[in-house]
N, C-alpha and C positions, 0 to 999 in steps of 0.2 A: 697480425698484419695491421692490427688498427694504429698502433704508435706509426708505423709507416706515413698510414693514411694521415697521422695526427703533425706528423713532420711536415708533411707536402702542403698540407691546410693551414699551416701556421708558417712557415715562407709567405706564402698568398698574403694572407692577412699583411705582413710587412710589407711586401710588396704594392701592396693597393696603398696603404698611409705612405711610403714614397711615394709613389703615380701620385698621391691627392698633391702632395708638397711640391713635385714640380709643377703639375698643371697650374699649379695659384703663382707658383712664381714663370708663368710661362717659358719652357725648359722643355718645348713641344718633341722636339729627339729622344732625350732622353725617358722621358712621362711615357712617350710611345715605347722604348724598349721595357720600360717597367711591366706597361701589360702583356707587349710578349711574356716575360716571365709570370705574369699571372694566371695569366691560360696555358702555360706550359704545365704550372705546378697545380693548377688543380687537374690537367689528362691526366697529370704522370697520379695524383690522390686515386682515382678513377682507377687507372691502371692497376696501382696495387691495391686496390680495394678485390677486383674485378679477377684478377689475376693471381693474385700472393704471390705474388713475384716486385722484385727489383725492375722501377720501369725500366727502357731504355733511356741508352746516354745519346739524344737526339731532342733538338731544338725544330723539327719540322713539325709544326702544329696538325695540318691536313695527317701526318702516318701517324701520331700521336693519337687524336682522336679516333682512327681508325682502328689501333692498338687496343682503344679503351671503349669500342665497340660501339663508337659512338657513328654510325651510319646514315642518319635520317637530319641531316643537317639541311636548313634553308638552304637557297641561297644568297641570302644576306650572310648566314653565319659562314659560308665556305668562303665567302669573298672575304668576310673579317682574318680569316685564319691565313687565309693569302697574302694579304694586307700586311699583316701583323709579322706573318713568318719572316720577309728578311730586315724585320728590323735587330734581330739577334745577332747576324752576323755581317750581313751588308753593310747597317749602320757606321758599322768600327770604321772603316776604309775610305780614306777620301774621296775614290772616285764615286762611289755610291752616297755617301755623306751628303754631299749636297743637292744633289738629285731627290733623295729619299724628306729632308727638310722642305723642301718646297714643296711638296706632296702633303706637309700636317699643317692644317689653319687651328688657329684654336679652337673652333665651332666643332669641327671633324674633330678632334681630339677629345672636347667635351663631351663625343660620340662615346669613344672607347670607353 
């Protein structure tokens, strides 16, 4: 299971050095969806670390961390994972699109 684990951690990794390259070119939508994907892909590490199993195929962070038996979350980190969840799929859509941008200042984004 560890090459699994060793996939999922090595996405992340790419993941974080794009987030760093949009943040500096202020690319505040997009930098945000990059961290969804990187709290995605280290539950789904987690998952199969935890599991040896194939995570599931779901972008909901809150059942993902749930999955990955991770229960004892502030909440700061429940509000982050709330936060964060639809920028996976809401983001794509214009009527969410612009809605969801005006919600990321740089400040907040230099959060994530």
């Amino acid at each position: 299971m560890l090459d699994k684990v060793e996939y999922w951690l090595n996405l992340c990794d790419e993941d974080m050095a794009t987030a760093k390259w949009l943040l500096q070119g202020k690319r505040l939508l997009h930098m945000a969806f990059f961290c969804h994907q990187i709290i995605e892909k280290a539950l789904k590490a987690v998952v199969a670390n935890i599991t040896d199993e194939i995570p599931p195929k779901t972008h909901d962070l809150p059942k993902l961390a749930a999955r990955a038996g991770i229960t004892d979350l502030s909440e700061v980190h429940k509000k982050l994972l709330n936060k964060l969840t639809p920028l996976q799929i809401e983001a794509r859509y214009p009527e969410y699109k612009e809605k969801i941008k005006e919600t990321l200042s740089l400040e907040y984004c230099e959060k994530f």
